[in-house]
gemmi code that builds the backbone of each chain (N, CA, C; Angstrom):
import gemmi

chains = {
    "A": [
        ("UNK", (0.854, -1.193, 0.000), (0.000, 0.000, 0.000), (0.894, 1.250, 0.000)),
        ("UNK", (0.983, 2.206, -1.079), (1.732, 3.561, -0.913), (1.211, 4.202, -0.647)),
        ("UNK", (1.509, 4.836, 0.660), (1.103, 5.565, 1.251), (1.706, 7.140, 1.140)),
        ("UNK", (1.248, 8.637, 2.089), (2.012, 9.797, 1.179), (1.659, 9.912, 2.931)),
        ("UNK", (2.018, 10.504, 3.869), (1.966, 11.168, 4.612), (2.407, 12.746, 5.094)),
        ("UNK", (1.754, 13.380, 5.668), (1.738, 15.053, 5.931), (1.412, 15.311, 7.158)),
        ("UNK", (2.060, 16.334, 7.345), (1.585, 16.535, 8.844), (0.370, 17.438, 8.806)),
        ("UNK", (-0.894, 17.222, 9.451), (-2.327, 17.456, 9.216), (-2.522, 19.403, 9.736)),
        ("UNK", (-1.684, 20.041, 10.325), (-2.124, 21.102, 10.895), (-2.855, 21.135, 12.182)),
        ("UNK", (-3.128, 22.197, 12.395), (-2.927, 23.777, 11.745), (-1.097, 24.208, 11.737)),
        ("UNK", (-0.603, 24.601, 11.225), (0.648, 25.265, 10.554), (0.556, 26.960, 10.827)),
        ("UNK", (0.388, 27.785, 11.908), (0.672, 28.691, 11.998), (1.848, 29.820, 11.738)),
        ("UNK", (2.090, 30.666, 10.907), (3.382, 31.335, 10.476), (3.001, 32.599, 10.274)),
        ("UNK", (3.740, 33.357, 10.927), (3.774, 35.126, 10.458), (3.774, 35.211, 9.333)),
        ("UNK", (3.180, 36.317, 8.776), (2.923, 37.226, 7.458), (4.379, 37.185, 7.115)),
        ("UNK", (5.373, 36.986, 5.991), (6.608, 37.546, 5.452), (7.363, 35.976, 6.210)),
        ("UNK", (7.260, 35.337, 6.662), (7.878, 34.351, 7.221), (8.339, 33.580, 6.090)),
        ("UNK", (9.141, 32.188, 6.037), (8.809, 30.947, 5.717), (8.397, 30.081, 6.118)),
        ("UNK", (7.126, 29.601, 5.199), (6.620, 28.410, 6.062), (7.283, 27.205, 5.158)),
        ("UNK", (7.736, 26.043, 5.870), (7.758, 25.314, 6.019), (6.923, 23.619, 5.655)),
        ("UNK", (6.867, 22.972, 4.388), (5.876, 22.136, 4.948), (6.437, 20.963, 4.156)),
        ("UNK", (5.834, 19.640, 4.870), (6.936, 18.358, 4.554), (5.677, 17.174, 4.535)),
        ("UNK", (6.147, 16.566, 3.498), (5.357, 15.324, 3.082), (7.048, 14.234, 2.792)),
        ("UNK", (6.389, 12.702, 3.501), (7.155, 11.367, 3.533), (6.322, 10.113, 2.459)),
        ("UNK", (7.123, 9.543, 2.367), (6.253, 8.601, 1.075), (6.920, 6.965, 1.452)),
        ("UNK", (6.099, 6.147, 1.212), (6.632, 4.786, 0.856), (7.218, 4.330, -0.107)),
        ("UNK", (6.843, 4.433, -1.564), (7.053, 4.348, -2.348), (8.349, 4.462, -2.951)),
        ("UNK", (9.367, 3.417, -2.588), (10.957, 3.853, -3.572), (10.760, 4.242, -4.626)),
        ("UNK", (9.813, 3.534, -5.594), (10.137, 3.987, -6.769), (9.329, 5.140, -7.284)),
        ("UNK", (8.560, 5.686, -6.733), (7.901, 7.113, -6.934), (8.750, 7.594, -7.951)),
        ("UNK", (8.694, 8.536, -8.832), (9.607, 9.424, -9.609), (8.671, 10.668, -10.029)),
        ("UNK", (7.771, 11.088, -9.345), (7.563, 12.491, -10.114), (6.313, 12.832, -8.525)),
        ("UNK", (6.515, 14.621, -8.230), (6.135, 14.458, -6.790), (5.519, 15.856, -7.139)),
        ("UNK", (4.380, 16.175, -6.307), (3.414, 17.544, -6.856), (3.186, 17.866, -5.404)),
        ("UNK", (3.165, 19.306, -5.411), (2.578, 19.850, -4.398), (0.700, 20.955, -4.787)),
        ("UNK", (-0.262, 20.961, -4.408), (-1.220, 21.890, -4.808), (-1.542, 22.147, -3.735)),
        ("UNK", (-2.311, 23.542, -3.883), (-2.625, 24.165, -3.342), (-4.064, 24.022, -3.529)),
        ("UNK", (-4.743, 23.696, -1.808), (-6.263, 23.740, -2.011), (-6.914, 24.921, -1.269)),
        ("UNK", (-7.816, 25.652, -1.316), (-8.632, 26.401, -1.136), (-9.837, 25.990, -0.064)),
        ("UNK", (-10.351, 26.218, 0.845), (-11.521, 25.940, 1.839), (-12.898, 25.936, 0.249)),
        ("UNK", (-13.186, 24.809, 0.124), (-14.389, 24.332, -0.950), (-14.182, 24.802, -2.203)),
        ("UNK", (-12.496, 24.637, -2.399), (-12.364, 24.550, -3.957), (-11.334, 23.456, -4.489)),
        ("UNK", (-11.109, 23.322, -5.303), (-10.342, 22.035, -6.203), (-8.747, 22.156, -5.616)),
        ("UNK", (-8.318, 21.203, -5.707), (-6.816, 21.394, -5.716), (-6.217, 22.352, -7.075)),
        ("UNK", (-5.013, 23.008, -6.953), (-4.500, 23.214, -7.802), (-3.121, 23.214, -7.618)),
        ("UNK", (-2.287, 23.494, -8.952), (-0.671, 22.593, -9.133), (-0.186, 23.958, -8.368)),
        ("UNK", (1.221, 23.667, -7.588), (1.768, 24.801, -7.437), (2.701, 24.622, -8.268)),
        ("UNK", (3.601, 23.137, -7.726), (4.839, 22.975, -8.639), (4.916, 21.581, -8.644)),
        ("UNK", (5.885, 20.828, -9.196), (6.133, 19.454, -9.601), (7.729, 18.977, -9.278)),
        ("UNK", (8.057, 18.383, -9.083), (9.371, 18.185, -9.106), (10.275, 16.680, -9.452)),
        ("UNK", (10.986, 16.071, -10.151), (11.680, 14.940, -10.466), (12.842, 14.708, -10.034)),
        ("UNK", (13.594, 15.484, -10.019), (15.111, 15.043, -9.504), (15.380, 15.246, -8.118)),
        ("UNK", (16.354, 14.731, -7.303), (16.818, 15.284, -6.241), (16.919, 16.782, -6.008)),
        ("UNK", (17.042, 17.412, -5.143), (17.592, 18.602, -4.663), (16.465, 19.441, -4.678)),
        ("UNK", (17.070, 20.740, -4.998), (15.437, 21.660, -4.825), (15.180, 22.174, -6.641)),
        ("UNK", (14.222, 23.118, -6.432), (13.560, 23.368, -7.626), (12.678, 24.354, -6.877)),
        ("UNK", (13.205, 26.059, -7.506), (12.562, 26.799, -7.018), (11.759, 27.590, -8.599)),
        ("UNK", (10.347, 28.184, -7.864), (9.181, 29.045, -8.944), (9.185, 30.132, -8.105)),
        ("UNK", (9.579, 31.654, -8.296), (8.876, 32.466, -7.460), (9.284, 32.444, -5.648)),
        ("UNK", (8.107, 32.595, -4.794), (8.062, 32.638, -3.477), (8.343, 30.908, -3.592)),
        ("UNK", (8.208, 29.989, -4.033), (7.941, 28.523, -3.996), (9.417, 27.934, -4.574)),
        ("UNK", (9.756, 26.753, -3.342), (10.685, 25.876, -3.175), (10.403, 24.670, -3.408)),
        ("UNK", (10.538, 23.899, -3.965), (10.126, 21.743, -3.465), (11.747, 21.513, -3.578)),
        ("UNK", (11.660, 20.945, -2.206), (13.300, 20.155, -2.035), (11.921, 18.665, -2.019)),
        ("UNK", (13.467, 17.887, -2.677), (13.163, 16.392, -2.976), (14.304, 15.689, -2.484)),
        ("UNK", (14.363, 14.605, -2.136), (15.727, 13.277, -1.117), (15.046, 12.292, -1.061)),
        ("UNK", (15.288, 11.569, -2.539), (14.743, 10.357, -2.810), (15.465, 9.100, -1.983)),
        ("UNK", (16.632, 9.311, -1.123), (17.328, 8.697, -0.440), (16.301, 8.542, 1.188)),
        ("UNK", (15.883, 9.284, 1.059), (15.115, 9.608, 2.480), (14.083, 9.779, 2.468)),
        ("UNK", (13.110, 9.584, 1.030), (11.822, 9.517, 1.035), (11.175, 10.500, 1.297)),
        ("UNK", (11.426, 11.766, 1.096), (10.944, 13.226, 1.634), (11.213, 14.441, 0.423)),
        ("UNK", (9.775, 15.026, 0.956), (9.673, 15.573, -0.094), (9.026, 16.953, 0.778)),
        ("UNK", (9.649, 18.549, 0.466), (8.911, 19.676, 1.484), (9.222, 20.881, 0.365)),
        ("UNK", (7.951, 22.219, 0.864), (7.416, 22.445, 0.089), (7.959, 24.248, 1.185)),
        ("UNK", (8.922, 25.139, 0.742), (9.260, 26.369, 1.267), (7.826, 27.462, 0.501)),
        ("UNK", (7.021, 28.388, 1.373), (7.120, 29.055, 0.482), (7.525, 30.785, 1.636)),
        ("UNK", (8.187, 31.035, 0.664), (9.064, 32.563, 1.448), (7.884, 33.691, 1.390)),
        ("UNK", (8.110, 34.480, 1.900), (7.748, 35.964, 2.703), (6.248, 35.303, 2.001)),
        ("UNK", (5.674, 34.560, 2.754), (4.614, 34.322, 3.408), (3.363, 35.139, 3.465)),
        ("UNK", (2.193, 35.027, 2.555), (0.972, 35.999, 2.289), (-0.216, 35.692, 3.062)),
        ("UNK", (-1.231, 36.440, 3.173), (-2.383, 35.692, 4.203), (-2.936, 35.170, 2.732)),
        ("UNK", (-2.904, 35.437, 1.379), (-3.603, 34.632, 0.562), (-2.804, 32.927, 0.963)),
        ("UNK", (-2.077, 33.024, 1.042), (-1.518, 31.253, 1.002), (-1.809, 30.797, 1.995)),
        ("UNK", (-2.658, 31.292, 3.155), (-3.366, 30.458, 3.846), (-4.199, 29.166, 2.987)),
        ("UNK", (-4.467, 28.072, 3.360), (-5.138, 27.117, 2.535), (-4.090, 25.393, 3.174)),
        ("UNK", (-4.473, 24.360, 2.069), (-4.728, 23.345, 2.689), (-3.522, 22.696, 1.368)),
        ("UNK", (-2.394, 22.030, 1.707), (-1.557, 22.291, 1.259), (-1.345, 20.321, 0.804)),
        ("UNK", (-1.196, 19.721, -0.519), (-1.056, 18.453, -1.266), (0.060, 17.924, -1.494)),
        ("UNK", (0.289, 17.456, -0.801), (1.524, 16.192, -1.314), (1.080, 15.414, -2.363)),
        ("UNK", (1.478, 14.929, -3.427), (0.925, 14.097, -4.572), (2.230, 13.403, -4.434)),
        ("UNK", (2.432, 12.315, -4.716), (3.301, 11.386, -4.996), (3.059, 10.346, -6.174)),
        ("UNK", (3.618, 10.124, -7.309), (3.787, 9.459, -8.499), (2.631, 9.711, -9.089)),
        ("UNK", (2.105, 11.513, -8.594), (0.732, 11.751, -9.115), (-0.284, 11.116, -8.547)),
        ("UNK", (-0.817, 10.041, -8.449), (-2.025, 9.749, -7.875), (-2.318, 9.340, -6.435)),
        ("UNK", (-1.425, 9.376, -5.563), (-1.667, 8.795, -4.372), (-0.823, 10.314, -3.504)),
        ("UNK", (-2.445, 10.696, -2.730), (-2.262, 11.997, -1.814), (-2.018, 11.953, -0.694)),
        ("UNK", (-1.266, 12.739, -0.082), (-1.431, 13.385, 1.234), (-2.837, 13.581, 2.040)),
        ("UNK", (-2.584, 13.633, 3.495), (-4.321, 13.878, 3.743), (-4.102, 15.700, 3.575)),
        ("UNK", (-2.903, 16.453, 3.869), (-3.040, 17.848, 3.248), (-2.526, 18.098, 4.532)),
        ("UNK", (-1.885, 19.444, 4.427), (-1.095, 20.007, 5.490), (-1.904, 21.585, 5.351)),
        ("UNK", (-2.850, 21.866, 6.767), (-3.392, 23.327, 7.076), (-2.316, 24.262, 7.193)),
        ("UNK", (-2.389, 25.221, 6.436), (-1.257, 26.728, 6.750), (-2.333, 27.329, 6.707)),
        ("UNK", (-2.293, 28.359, 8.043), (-2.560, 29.708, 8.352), (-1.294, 30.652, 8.296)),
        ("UNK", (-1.354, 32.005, 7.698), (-0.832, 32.841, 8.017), (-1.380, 34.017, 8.326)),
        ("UNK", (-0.671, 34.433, 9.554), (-1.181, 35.348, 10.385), (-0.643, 36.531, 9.747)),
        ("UNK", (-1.612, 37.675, 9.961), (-1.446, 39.290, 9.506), (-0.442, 39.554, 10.524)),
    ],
    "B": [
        ("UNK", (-7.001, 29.895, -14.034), (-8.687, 28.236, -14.039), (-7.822, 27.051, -15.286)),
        ("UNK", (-7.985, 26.177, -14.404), (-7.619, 24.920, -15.766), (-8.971, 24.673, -16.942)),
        ("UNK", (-8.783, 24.515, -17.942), (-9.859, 24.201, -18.588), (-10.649, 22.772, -18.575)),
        ("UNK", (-10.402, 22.083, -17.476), (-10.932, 21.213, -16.839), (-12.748, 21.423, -16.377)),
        ("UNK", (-13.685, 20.902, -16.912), (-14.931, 21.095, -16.126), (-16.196, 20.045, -15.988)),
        ("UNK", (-16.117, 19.921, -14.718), (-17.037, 19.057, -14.595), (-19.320, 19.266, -14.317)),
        ("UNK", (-19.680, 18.230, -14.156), (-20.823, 18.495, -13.996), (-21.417, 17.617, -13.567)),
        ("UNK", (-22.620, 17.608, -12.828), (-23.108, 18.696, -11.990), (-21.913, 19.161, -10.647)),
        ("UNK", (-22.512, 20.543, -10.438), (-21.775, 20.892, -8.957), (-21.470, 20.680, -8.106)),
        ("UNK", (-23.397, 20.707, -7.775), (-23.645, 19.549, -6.781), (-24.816, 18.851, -7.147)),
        ("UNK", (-25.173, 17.545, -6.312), (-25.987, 16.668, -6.371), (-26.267, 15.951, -4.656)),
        ("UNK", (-27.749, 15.787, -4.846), (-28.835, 14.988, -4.061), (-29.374, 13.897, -4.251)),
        ("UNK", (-28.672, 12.854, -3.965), (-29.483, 11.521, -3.792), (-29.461, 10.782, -2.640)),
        ("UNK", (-30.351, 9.769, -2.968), (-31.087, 9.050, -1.544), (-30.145, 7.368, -1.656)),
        ("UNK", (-29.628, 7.129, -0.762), (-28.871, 5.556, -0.580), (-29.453, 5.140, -1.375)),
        ("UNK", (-28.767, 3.757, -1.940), (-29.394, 2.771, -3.263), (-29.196, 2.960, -4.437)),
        ("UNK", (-29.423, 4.894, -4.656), (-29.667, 5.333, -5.967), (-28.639, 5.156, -7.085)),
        ("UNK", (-27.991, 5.321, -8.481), (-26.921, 5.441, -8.937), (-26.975, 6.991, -9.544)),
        ("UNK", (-25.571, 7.367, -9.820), (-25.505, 8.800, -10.282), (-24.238, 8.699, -10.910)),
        ("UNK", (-24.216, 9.418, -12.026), (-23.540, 9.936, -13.039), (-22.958, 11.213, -13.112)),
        ("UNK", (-21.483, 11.319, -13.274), (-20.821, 12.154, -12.376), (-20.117, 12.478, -14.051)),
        ("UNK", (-19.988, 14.007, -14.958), (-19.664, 14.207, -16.291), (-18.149, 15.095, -16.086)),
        ("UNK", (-16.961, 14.982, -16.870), (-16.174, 15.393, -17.166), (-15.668, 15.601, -18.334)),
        ("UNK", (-15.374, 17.043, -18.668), (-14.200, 17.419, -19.817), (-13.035, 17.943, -19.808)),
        ("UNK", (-12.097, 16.780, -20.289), (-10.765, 17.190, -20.095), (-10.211, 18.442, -20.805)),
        ("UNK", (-9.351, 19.023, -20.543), (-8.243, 20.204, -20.996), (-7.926, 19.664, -22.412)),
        ("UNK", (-8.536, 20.532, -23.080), (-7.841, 20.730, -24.507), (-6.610, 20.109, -24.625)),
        ("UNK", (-5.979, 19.068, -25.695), (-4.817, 18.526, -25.966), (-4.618, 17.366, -24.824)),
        ("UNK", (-5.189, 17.555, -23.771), (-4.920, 16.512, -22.785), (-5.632, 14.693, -22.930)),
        ("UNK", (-5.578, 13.724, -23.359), (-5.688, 12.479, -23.280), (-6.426, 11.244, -21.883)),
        ("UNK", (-5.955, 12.106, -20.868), (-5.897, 11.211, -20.096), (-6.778, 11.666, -18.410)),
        ("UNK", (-7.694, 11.105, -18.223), (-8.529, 11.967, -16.836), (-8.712, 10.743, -15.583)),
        ("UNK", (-8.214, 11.543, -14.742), (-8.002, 10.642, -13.538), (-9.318, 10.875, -12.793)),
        ("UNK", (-10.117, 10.281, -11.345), (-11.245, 10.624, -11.247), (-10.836, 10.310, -9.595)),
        ("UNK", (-11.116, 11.360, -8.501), (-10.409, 11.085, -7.091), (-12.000, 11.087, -6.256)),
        ("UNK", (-11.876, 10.807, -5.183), (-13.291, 10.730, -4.142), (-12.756, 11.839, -2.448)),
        ("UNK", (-12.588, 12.970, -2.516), (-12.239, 13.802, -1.478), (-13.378, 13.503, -0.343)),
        ("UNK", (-13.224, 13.329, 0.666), (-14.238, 13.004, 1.626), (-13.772, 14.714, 2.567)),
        ("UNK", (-14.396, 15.393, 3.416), (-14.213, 16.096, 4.305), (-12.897, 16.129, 4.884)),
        ("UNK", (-11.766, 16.939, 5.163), (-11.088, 16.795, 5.905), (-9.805, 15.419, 5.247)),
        ("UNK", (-9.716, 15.488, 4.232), (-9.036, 14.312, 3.586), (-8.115, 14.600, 2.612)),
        ("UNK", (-6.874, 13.853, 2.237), (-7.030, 14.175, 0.832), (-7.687, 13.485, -0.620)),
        ("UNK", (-7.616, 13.501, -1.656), (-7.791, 13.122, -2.691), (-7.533, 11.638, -3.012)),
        ("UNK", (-8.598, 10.956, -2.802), (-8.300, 9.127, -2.776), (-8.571, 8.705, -4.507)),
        ("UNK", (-7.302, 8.072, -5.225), (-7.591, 7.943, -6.103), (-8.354, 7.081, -6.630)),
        ("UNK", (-9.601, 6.842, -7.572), (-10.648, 6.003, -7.772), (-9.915, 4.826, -9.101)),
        ("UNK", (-9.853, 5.808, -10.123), (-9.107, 5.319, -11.592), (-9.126, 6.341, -12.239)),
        ("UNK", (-8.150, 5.952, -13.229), (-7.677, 6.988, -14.467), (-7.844, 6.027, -15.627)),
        ("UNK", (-7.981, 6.753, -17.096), (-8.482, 6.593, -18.263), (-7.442, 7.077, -19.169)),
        ("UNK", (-6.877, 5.964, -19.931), (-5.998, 6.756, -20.757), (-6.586, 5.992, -22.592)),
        ("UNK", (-6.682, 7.041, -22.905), (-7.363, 6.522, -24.650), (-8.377, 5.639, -24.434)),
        ("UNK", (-9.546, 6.187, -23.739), (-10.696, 5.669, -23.752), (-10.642, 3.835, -22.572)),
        ("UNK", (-9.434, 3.498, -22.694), (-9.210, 2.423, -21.508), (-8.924, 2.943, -20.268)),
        ("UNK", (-9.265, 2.164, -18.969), (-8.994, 2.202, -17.906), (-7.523, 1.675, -17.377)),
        ("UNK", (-6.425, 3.041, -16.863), (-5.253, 2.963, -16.943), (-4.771, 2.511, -15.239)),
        ("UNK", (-5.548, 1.931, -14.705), (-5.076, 1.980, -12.931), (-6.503, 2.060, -12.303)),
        ("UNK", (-6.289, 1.710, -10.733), (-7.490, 1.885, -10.178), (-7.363, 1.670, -8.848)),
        ("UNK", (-8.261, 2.629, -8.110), (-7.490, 2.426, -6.916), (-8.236, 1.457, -5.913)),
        ("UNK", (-8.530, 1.725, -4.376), (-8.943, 0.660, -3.727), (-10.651, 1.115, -3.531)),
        ("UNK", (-11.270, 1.168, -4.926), (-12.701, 1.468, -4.561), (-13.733, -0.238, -5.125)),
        ("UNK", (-14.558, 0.068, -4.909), (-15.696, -1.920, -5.099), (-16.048, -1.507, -6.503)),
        ("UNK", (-16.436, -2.422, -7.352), (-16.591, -2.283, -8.422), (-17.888, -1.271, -8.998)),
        ("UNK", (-18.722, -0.955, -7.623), (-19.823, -0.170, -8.076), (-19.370, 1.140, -8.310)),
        ("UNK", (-18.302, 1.645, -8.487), (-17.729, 2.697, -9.652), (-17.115, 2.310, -10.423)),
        ("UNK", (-17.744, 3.163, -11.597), (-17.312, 2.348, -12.683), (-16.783, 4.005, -13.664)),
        ("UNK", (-16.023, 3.707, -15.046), (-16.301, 4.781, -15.248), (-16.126, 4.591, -17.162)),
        ("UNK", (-15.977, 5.723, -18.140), (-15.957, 5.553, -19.204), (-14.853, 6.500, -19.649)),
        ("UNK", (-14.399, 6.958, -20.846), (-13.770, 8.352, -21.717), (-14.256, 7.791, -22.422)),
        ("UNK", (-14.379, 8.657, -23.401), (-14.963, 8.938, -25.015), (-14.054, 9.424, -25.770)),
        ("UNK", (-14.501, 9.262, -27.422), (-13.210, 9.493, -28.044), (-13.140, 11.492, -28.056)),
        ("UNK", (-13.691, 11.743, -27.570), (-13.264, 13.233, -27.447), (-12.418, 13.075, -26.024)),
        ("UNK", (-12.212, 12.373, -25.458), (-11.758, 12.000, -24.001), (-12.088, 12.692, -22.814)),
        ("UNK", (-13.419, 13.297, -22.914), (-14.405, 13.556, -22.171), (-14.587, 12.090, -21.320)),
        ("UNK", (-15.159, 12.366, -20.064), (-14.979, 11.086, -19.173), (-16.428, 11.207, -18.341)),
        ("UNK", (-16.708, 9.662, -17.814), (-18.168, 9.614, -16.653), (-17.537, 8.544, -15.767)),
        ("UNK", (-17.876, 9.303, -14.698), (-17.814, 8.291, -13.367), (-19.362, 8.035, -12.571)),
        ("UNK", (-19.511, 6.504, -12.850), (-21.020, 6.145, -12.384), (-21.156, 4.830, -11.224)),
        ("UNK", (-21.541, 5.588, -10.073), (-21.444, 4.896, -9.016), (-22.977, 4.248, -9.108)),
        ("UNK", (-23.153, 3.046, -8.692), (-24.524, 2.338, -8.428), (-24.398, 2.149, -6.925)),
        ("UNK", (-25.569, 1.690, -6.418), (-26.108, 1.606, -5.302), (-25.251, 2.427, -3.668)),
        ("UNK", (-25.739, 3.590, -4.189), (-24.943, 4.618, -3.531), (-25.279, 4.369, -1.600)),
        ("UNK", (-23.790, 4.198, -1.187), (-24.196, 4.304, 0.077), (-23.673, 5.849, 0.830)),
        ("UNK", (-24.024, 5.751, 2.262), (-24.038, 7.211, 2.829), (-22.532, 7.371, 2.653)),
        ("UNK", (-21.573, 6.589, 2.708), (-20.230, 7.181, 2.863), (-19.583, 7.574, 1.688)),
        ("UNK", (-20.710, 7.294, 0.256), (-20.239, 8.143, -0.685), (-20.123, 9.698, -1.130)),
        ("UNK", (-20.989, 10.047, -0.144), (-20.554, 11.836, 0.281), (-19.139, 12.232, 0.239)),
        ("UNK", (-19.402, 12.980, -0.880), (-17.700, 13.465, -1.021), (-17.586, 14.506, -1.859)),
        ("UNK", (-16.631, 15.053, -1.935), (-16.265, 15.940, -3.012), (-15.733, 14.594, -4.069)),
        ("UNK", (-16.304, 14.922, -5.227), (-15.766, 14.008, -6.597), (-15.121, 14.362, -7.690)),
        ("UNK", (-13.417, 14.802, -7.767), (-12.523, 15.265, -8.841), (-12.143, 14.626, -9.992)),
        ("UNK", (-12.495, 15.654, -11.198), (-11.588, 14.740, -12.188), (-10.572, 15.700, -12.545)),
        ("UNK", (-9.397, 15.161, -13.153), (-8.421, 16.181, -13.052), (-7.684, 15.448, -14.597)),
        ("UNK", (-7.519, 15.773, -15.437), (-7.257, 15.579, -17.011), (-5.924, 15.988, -17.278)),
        ("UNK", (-4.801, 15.003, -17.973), (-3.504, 15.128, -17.968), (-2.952, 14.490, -19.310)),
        ("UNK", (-2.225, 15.309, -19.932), (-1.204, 14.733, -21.464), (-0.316, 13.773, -20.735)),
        ("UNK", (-0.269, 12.011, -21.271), (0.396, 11.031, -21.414), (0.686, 10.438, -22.714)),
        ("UNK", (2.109, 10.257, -22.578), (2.594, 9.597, -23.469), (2.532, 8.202, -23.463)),
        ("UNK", (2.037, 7.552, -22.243), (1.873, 6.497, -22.413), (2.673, 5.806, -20.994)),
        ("UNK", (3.595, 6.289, -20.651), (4.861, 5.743, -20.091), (4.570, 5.814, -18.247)),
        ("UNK", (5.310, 5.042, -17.703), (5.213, 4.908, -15.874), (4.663, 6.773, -15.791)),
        ("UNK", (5.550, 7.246, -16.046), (5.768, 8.498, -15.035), (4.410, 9.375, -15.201)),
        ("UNK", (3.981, 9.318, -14.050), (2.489, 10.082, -13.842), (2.860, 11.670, -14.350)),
        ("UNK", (2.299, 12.193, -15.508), (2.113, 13.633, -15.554), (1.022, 14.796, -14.994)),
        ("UNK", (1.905, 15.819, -15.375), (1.176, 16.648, -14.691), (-0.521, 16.930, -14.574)),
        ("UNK", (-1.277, 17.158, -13.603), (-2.797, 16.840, -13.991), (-3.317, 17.850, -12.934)),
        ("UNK", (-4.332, 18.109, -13.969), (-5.004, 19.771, -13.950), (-7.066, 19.231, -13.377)),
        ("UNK", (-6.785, 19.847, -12.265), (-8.293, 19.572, -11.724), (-9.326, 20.127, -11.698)),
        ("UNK", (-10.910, 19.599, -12.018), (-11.565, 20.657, -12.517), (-11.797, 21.225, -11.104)),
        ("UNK", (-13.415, 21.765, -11.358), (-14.132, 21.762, -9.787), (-14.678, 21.381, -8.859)),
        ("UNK", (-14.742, 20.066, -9.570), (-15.394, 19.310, -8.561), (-16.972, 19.342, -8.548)),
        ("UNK", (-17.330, 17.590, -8.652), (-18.837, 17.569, -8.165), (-19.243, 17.487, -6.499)),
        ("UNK", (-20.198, 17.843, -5.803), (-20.019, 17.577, -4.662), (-21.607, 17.034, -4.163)),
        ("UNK", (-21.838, 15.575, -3.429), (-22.773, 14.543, -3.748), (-22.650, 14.826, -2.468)),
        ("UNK", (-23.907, 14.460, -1.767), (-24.466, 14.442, -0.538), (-25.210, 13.065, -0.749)),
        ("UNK", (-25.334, 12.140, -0.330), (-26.315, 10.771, 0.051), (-26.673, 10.793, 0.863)),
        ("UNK", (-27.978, 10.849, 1.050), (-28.661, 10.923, 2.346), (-29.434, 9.653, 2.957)),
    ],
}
model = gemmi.Model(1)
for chain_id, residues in chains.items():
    chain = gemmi.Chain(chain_id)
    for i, (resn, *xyz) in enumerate(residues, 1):
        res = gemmi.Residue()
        res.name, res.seqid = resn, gemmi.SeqId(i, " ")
        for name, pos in zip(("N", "CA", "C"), xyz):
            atom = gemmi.Atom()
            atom.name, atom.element = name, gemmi.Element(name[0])
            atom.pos, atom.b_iso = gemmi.Position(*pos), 0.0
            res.add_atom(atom)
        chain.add_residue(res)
    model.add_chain(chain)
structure = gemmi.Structure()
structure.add_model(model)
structure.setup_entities()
């Protein structure tokens, strides 16, 4: 059974901060790892994707990947109250995270 | 907005019933995966559809079932609906070449089913 695990929240972080957020996987052979961003009663959506080791930065947005260690975490810098929301680990695409809550505080 | 869209929004049915759950994939895209979000969860994958076949499937009973068409428009049709099928219901439509590596996949809005 591959499983994706996240730590469930709440994730509290100052406005301008970095938050922080980390998803673990079973799956050795996983090879392609997504983070989205969900909304309180709306769809997931992609933030970023990532394949190789190391990081891979978009913007405010980081995904470090350590396929050695099965971990996969998701930076995003100076921290907005829009990116409050409910945060997706995807692993080999179809098998999710239960979602990691970020609040950010004004 | 992905050009992903599904239909209906939402829906009302009574245990027993079956319901038909409609998706259209993203322009150029091939391939639509179909997830069951329960409250407080994430995204449990049901099955995905690649060229009108069923490409994977996850740990749901056979009373979901689903189709694509050759426009690769997709239906997910659950029979004898019980209460714990309340969920948010995603399809999310993705370009494959065919190969292991899951690509990127774009989600619509979601139907959202209440069984009462």
């Amino acid at each position: 059974q591959k499983e994706v695990e996240q730590n469930s929240g709440p994730l509290s972080v100052p406005e301008g901060a970095i938050a922080s957020l980390n998803c673990t996987y079973s799956d050795r052979g996983s090879q392609s790892f997504f983070w989205y961003r969900q909304y309180s009663g709306k769809s997931p959506e992609l933030i970023m994707f990532i394949y190789s080791n190391g990081d891979k930065e978009d913007g405010r947005f980081t995904a470090q990947l350590n396929k050695a260690s099965q971990y996969v975490s998701l930076l995003i810098r100076d921290s907005q109250p829009s990116d409050s929301a409910t945060y997706l680990c995807a692993v080999g695409g179809l098998t999710f995270g239960k979602g990691t809550h970020l609040i950010i505080q004004p | 907005e992905t050009g992903v869209t599904q239909s209906p929004t939402h829906l009302i049915k009574t245990r027993g019933q079956q319901v038909t759950l409609r998706c259209s994939s993203q322009s150029g895209h091939n391939t639509v995966s179909w997830y069951q979000q329960a409250l407080g969860q994430g995204p449990q994958f049901i099955f995905q559809y690649y060229r009108e076949e069923e490409n994977g499937r996850g740990n749901f009973p056979p009373r979901f079932s689903g189709l694509q068409f050759p426009n690769y428009s997709s239906e997910l049709n659950v029979n004898a609906l019980e209460l714990d099928d309340s969920a948010l219901y995603l399809c999310a439509s993705s370009f494959s070449k065919g190969g292991q590596q899951q690509e990127t996949q774009y989600f619509g809005p979601g139907t959202r089913l209440l069984v009462l």
